[in-house]
C-alpha positions as CSV (number, residue, x, y, z in Angstrom):
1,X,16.3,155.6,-124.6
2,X,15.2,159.2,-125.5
3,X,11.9,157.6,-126.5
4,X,11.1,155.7,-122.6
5,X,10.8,159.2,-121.4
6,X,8.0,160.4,-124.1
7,X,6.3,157.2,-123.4
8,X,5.6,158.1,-119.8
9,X,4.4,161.5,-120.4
10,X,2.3,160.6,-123.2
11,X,0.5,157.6,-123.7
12,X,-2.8,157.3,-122.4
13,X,-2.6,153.7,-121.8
14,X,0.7,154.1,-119.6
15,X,-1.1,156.9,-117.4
16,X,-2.9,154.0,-116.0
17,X,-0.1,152.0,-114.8
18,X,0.0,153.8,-111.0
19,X,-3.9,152.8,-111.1
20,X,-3.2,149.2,-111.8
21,X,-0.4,148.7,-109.5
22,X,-2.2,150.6,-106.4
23,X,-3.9,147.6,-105.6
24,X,-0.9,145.6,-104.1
25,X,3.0,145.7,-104.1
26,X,3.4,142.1,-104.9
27,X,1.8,142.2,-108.3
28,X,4.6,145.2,-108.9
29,X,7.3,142.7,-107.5
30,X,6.2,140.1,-109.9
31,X,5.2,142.1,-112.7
32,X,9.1,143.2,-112.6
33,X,10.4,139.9,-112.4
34,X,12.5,138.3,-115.1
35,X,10.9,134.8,-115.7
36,X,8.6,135.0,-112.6
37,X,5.9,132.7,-112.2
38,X,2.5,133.6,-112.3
39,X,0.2,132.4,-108.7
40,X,-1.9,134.9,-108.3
41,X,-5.6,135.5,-109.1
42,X,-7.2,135.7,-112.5
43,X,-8.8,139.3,-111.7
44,X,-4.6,139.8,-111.2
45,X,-3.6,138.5,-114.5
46,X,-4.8,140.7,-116.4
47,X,-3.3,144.2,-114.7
48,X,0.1,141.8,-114.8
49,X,-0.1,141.3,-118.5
50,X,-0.6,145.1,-118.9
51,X,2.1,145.6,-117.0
52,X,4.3,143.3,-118.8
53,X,3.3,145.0,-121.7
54,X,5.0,148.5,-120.8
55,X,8.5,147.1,-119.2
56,X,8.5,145.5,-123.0
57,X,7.6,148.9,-124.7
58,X,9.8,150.6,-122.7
59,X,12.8,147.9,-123.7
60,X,12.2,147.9,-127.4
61,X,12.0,151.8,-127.2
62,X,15.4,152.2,-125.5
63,X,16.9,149.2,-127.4
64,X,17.7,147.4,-124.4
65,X,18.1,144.1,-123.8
66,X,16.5,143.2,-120.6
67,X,19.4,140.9,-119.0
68,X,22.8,141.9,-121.0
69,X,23.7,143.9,-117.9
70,X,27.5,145.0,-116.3
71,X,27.8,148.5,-115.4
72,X,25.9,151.2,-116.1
73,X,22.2,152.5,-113.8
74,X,19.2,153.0,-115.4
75,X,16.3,154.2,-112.9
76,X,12.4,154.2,-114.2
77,X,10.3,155.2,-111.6
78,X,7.0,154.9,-111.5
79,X,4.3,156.8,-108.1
80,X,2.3,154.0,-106.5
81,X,0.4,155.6,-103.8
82,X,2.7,158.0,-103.2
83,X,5.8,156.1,-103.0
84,X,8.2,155.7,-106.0
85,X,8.9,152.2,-107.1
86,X,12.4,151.9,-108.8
87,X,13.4,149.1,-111.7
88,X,17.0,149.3,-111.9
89,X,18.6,148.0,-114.7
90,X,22.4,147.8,-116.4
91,X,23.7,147.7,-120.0
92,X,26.9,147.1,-120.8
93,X,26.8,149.2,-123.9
94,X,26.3,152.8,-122.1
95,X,29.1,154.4,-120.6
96,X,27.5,156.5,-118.3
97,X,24.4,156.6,-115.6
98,X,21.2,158.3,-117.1
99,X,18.2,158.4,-114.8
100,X,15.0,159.0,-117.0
101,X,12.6,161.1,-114.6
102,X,8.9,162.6,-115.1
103,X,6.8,165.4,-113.4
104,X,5.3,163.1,-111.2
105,X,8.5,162.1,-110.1
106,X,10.6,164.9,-109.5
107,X,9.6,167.7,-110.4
108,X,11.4,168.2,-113.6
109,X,10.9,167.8,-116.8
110,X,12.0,164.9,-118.5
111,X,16.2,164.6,-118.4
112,X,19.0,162.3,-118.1
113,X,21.7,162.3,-115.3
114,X,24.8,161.7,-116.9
115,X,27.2,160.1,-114.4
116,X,31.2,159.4,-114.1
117,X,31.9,156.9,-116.4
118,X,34.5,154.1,-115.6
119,X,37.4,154.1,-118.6
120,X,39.5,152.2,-117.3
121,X,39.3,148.7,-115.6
122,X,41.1,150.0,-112.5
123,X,39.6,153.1,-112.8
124,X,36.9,154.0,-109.3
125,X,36.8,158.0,-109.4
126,X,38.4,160.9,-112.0
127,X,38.8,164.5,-112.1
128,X,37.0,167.1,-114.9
129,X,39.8,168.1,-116.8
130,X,37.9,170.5,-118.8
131,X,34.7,170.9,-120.1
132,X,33.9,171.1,-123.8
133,X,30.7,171.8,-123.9
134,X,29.0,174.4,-121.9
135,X,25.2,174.8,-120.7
136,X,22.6,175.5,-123.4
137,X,24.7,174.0,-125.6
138,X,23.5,171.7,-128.2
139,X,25.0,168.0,-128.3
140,X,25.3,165.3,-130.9
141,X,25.8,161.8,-130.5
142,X,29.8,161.1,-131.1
143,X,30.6,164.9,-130.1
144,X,33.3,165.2,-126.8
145,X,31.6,166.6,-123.7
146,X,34.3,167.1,-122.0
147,X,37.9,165.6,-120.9
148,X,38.1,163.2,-117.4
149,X,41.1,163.0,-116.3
150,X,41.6,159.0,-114.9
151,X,43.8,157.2,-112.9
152,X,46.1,156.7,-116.0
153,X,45.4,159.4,-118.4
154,X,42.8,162.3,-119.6
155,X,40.5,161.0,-122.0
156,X,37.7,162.6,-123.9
157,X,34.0,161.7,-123.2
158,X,31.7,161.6,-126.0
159,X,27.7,162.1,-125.4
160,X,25.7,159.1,-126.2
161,X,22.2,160.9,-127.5
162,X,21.2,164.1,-129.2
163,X,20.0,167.0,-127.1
164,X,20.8,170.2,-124.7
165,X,23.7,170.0,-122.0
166,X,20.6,171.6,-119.5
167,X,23.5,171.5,-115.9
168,X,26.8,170.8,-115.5
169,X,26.7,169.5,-111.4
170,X,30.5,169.0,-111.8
171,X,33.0,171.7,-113.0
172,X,36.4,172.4,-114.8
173,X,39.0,171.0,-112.1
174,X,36.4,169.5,-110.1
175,X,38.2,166.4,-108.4
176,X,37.8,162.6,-106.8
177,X,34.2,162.3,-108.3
178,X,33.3,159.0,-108.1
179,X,32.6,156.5,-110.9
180,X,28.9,156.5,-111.5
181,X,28.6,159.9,-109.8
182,X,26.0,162.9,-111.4
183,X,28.6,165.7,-113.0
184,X,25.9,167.0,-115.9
185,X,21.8,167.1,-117.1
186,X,20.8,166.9,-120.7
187,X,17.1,167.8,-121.8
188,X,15.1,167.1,-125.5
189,X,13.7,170.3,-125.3
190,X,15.9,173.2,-125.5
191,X,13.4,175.2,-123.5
192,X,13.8,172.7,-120.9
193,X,17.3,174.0,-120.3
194,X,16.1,177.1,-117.8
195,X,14.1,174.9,-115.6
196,X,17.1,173.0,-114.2
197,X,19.3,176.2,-113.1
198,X,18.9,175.2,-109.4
199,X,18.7,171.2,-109.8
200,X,20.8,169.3,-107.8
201,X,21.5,165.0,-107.7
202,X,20.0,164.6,-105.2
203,X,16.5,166.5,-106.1
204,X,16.4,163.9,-109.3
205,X,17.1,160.5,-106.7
206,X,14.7,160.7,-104.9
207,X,11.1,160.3,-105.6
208,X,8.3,161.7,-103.2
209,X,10.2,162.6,-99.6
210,X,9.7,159.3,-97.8
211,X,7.6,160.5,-94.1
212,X,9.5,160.5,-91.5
213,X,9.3,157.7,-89.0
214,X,8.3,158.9,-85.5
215,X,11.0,158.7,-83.1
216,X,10.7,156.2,-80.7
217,X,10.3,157.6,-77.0
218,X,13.6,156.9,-75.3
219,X,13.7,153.8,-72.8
220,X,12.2,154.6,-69.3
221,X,14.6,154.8,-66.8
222,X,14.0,153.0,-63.9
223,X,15.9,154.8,-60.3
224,X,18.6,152.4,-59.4
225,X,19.2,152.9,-55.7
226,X,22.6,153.0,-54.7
227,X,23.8,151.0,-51.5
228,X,24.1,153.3,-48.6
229,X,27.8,153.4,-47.8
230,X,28.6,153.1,-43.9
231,X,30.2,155.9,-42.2
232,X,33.2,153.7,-41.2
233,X,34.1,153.0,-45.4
234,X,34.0,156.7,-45.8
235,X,36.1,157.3,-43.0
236,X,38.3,154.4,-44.3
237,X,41.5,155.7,-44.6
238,X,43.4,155.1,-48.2
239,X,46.2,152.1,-48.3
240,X,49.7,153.3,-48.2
241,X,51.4,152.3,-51.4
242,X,53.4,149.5,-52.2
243,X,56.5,149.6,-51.3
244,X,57.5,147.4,-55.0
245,X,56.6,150.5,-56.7
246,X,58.1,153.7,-56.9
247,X,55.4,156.9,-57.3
248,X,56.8,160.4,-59.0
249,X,55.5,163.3,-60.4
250,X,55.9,163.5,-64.2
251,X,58.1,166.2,-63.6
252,X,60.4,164.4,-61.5
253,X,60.3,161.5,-63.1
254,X,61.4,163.8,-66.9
255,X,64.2,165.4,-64.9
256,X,65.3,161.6,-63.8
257,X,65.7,160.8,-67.0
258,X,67.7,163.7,-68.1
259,X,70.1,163.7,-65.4
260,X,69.9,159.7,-65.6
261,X,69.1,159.3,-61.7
262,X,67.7,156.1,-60.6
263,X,64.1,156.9,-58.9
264,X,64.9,153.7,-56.2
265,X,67.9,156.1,-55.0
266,X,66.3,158.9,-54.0
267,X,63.5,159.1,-50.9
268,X,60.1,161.0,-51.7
269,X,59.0,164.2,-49.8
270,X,55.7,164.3,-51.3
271,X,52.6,162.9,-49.9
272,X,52.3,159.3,-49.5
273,X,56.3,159.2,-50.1
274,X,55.6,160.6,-53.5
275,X,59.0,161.9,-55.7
276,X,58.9,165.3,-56.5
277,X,61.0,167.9,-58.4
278,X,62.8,169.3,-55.0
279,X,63.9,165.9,-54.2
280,X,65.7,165.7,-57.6
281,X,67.3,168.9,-56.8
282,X,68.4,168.0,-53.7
283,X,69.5,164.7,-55.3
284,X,71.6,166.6,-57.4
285,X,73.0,169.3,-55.7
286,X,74.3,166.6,-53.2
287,X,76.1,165.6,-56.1
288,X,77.4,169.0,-57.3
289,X,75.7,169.3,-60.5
290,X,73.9,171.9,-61.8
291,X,70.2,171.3,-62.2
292,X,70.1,174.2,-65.4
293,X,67.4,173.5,-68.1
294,X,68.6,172.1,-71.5
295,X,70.3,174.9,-73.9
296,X,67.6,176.0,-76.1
297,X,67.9,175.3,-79.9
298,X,67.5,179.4,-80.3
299,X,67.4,182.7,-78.7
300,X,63.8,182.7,-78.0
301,X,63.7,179.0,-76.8
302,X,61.7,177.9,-79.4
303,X,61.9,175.9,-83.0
304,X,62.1,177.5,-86.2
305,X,59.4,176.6,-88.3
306,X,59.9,174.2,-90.9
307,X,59.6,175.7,-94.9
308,X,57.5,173.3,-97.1
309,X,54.7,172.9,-99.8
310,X,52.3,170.5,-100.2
311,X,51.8,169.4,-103.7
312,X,48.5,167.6,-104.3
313,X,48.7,164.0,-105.6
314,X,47.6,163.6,-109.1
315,X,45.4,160.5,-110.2
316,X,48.3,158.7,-111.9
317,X,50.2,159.1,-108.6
318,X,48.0,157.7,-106.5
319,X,46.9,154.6,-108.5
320,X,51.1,154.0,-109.0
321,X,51.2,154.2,-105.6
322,X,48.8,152.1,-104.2
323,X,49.7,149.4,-107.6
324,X,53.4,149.4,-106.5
325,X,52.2,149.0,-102.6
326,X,50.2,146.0,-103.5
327,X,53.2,144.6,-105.7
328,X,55.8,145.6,-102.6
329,X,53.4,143.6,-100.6
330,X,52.2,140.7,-102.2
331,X,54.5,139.6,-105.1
332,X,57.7,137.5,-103.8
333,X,60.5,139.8,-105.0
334,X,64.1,138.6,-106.2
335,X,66.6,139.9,-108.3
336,X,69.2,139.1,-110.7
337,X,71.8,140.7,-112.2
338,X,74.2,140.6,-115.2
339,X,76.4,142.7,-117.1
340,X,76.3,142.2,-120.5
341,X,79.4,143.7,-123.4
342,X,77.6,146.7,-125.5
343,X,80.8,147.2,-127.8
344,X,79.0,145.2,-130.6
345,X,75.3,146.7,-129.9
346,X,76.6,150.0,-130.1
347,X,78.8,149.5,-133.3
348,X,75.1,148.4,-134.9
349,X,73.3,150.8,-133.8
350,X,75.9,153.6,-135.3
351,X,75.5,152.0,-138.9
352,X,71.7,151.7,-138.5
353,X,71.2,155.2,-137.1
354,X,73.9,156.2,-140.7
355,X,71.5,154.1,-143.1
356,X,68.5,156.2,-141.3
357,X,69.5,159.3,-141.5
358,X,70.9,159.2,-145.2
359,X,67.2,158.0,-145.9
360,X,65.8,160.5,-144.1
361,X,64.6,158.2,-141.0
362,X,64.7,158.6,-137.2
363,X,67.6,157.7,-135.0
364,X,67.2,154.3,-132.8
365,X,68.4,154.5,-129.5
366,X,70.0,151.8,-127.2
367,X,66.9,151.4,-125.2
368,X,64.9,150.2,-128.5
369,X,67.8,147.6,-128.8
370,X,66.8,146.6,-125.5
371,X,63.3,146.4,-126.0
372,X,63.6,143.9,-128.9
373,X,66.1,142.0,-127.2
374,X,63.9,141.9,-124.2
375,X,61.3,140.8,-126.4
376,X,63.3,138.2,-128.4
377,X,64.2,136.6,-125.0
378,X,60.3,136.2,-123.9
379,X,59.5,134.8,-127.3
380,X,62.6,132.4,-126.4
381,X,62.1,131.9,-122.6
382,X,58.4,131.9,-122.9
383,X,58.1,131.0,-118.6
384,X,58.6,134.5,-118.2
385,X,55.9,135.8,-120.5
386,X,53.6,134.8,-117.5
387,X,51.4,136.0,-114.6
388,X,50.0,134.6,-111.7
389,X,46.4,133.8,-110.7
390,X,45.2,132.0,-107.7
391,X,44.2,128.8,-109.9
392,X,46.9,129.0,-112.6
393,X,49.8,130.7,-114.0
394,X,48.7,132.3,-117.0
395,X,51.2,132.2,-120.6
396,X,50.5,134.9,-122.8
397,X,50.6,134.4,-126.3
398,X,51.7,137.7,-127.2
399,X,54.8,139.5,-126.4
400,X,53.7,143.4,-125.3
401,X,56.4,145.0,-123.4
402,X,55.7,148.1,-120.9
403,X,57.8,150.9,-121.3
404,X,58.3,153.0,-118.6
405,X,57.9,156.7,-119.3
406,X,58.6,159.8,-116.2
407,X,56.4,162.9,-116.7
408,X,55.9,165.8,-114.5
409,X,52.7,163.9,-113.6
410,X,54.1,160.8,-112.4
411,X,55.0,157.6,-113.8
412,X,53.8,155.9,-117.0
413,X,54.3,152.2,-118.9
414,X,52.9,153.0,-122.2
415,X,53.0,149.5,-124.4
416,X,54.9,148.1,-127.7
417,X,52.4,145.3,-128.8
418,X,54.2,142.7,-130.4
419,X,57.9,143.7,-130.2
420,X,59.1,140.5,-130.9
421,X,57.6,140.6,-134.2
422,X,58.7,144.8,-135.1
423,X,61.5,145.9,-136.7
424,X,64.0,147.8,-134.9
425,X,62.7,151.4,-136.4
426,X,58.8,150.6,-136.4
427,X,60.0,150.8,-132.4
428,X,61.8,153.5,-132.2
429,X,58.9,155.4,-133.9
430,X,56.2,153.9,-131.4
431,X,58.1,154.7,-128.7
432,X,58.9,158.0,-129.2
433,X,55.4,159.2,-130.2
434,X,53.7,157.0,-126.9
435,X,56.4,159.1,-124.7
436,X,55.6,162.2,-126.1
437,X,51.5,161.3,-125.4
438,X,52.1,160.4,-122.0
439,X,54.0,163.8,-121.3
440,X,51.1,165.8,-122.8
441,X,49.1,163.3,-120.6
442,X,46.7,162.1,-123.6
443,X,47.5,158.6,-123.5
444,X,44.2,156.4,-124.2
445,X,43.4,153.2,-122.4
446,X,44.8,151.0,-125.1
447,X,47.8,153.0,-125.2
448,X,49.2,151.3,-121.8
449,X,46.8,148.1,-121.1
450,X,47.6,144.4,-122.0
451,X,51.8,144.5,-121.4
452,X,53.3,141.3,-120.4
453,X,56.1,142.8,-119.6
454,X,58.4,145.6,-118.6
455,X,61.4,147.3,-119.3
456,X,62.5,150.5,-116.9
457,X,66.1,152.2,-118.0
458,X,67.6,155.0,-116.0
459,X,70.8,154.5,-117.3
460,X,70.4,156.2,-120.5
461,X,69.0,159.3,-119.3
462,X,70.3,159.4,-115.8
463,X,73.4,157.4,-116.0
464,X,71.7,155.3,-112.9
465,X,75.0,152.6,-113.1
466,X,72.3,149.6,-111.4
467,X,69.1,149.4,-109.7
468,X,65.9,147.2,-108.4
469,X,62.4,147.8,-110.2
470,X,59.3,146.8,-108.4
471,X,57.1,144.5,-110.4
472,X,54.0,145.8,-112.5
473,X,51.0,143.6,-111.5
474,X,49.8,141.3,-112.9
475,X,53.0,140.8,-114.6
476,X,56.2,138.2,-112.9
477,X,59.0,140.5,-114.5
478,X,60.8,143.5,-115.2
479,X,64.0,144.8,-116.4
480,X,66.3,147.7,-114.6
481,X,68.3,148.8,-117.2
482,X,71.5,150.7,-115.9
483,X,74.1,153.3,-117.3
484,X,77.0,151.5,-120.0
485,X,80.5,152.3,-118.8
486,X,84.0,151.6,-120.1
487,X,86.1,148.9,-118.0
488,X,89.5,147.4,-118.2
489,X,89.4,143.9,-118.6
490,X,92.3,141.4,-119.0
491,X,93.5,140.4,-123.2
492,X,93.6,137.4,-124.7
493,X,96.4,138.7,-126.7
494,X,99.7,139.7,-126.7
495,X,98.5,142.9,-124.3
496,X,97.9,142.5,-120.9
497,X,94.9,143.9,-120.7
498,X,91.8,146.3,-122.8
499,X,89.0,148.4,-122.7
500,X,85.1,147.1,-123.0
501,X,82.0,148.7,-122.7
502,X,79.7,146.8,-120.1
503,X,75.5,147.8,-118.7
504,X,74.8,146.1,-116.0
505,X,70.8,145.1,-115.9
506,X,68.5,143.5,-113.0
507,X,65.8,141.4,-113.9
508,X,62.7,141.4,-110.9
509,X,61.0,138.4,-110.7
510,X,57.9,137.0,-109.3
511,X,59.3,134.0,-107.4
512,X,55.8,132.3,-107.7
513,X,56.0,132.3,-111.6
514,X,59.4,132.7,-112.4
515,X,61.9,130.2,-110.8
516,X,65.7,131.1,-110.1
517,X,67.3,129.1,-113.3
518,X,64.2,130.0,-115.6
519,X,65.2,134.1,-114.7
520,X,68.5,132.9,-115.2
521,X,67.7,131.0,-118.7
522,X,66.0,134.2,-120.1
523,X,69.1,136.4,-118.7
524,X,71.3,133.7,-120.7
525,X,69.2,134.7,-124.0
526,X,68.7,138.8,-123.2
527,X,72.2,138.4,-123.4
528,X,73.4,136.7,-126.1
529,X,71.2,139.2,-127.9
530,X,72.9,141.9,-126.9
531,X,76.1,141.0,-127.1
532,X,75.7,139.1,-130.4
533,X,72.7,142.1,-131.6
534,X,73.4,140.6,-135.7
535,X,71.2,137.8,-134.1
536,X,68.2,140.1,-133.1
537,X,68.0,141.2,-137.0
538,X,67.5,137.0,-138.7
């Protein structure tokens, strides 16, 4: 793309363009046009053909292909009498918006505007974490300019082409920069670098400053004469008012209300029989109550000020909020709960965690045995593996379960690919080291996109006894895990009664997706997994 940019400044050939497409706006229209067709003139042809000939030169030099377009801006504008003509064009391999401009154009030399990219599919502005790279610098293609901080995670941005980092336009901490926004400059000339120390986005937009329009002379007014009122209307005296309706001053009618005194009980001494604050007096002196003002709060009559903070929302925050809202909203909530025995579970998981550590491996927790059980039961109940579109419910395949993680930012759902198909420890390890990335906030998109499902457990940590998830769109479920807890429950044997260990878990489900017996059926199966867990190892 580099190359575009040396084309317009240096070919001879291309110097003519502006020349050629002086002579009327439609040839640029057509010239510009993808598969246009040709009814002009033959004297036209030829400056059309010439034209053709540079939007190809500039393609092949930039390795674009001229329709393979999604996301991403690229402005090539060319002076036509004075007014810049803009191609815009989008390639889905280029992260970022680069704006190629010339002298004649703007002023500068030639640069690219490096804009907020989008990296993540729900992702519409980010925050500069940091920057990596600071002006004058040198860049390489593949090196980290600096780290954006999306609405899931921070994530490092890597520049695309080789050359100087000329303006940073957005700063360290700079925040709710829109994707596709201007936050830096790069040159191909290092000496380039000093001319851009008082650029700004908006100097590299726009071409030559369109005129001005001429204001258009306000409407004239013509005089409206007004109808010449008759002494006797003036001297017209105003209507008593109706007797239906009771007229007080605000006052009064406050002091009514505190004293509870019907207004229809008491006659107005104001004008036009208007109630006013000495005729609730009187009202309730002739009562024998005391008309004193309401005890202030304190001494000096007024509030004390409340004591607060306000703490900024961080991206994560505010795209779990506004995800949850929508869920809250749209998805068809209901809930089902079971408790389910953990003596067993907990009985395998002590001689697994034994056989670990005397091989030197890391401990597995009751929430990975949930996790495979969990998965186990999609692979088994596969209804619930689902999500819901406007045209058809959609079955996934694969069984990718959500994990919810708390940080001090907010909330993440980093995600086991393929849990029904992991051991028990290749979990345990995944887990762990996603948890650990989402509290240092380094999580990268494919650390938390494609779940199918979730799991959420604040019993474990928090000792949460049972609870009510909200669902995370697109997917129909997810499982509250709560706190295990010893009960007495009646023998089958000679004693009257024993002790069992029992967690109690809530599975949310999208009513439109998941039926009440189908959440049922893949209760049934969690279940049996985790009361019978020798089952989840076969």
């Amino acid at each position: 793309m580099a190359y575009a940019s040396r084309i317009i400044n240096h070919s001879k050939k291309l110097r003519n363009v502006p020349n050629l497409l002086r002579h009327d706006h439609a040839v640029l229209v057509r010239c510009f046009s993808n598969g246009a067709q040709s009814s002009v003139c033959k004297s036209e042809a030829a400056e059309r053909e010439r034209v053709s000939k540079f939007v190809a030169c500039y393609h092949v030099s930039s390795g674009l292909p001229r329709n393979n377009c999604s996301r991403t801006t690229m402005r090539l504008g060319i002076p036509t009498g004075g007014v810049a003509y803009s191609r815009e064009l989008t390639c889905s391999q280029v992260q970022s918006r680069r704006g190629f401009a010339s002298d004649a154009v703007s002023g500068f030399p030639p640069h690219q505007e490096i804009g907020m990219p989008s990296l993540s599919p729900t992702m519409t502005e980010g925050n500069i974490a940091r920057w990596l790279k600071k002006e004058g610098d040198k860049v390489n293609p593949g090196e980290v300019l600096c780290e954006v901080e999306t609405d899931k995670a921070t994530v490092e941005m890597e520049c695309m082409e080789e050359g100087y980092l000329a303006k940073i336009i957005k700063g360290d901490g700079s925040k709710e920069i829109k994707v596709g926004e201007i936050i830096a400059i790069t040159v191909e000339e290092e000496e380039d670098i000093a001319k851009f120390k008082d650029y700004s986005p908006s100097t590299s937009d726009s071409g030559a400053p369109a005129a001005k329009e001429p204001a258009a002379p306000p409407p004239k007014q013509e005089p409206v004469q007004q109808p010449v009122s008759s002494p006797e209307a003036k001297s017209k005296p105003s209507s008593p008012p109706s007797e239906d309706r009771l007229f007080a001053s605000p006052l009064a009618r406050k002091m009514a209300e505190d004293h509870k005194v019907p207004l229809s009980s008491i006659k107005g001494t104001g004008p036009d029989g208007r109630i006013v604050k000495a005729d609730i007096e009187d009202y309730l002196a002739s009562r024998g109550k005391d008309v004193s003002a309401p005890t202030p709060k304190t001494k000096d009559g007024k509030l004390e000020a409340l004591d607060y903070v306000d703490i900024p929302h961080s991206q994560i925050r505010k795209v779990t909020a506004s995800r949850l809202l929508i869920s809250k909203q749209t998805i068809p909530h209901y809930y089902l709960t079971v408790d389910t025995c953990v003596d067993k579970l907990l009985d395998l998981r002590s001689q697994l965690n034994s056989l670990l550590e005397a091989s030197g491996g890391k401990r597995i927790s009751v929430n990975d045995l949930v996790i495979k059980a969990a998965a186990l039961a999609l692979r088994k109940v596969p209804q619930c593996n689902s999500s819901w579109t406007d045209d058809y419910i959609r079955q996934y395949n694969n069984v990718n379960i959500n994990v919810a993680v708390q940080t001090e930012n907010g909330l993440y759902v980093p995600v086991i690919r393929n849990a029904d198909k992991k051991g028990l420890s290749s979990i345990s390890s995944e887990v762990k080291q996603l948890a650990q990335k989402a509290k240092e906030n380094s999580l990268k998109p494919e650390d938390y996109e494609g779940g199918t499902f979730t799991v959420s457990n604040l019993g474990g940590p928090f000792g949460i006894k049972q609870f009510c998830a909200i669902i995370n769109p697109p997917q129909s479920g997810i499982l509250a895990v709560g706190s295990a807890e010893k009960r007495v429950i009646p023998s089958s044997g000679p004693e009257q009664f024993q002790f069992a260990s029992f967690m109690s878990v809530t599975l949310s489900c999208d009513h439109r997706v998941i039926d009440g017996a189908i959440g049922a059926e893949w209760l049934k199966a969690f279940k049996g997994y985790i009361e019978n867990p020798e089952s989840m190892l076969l």
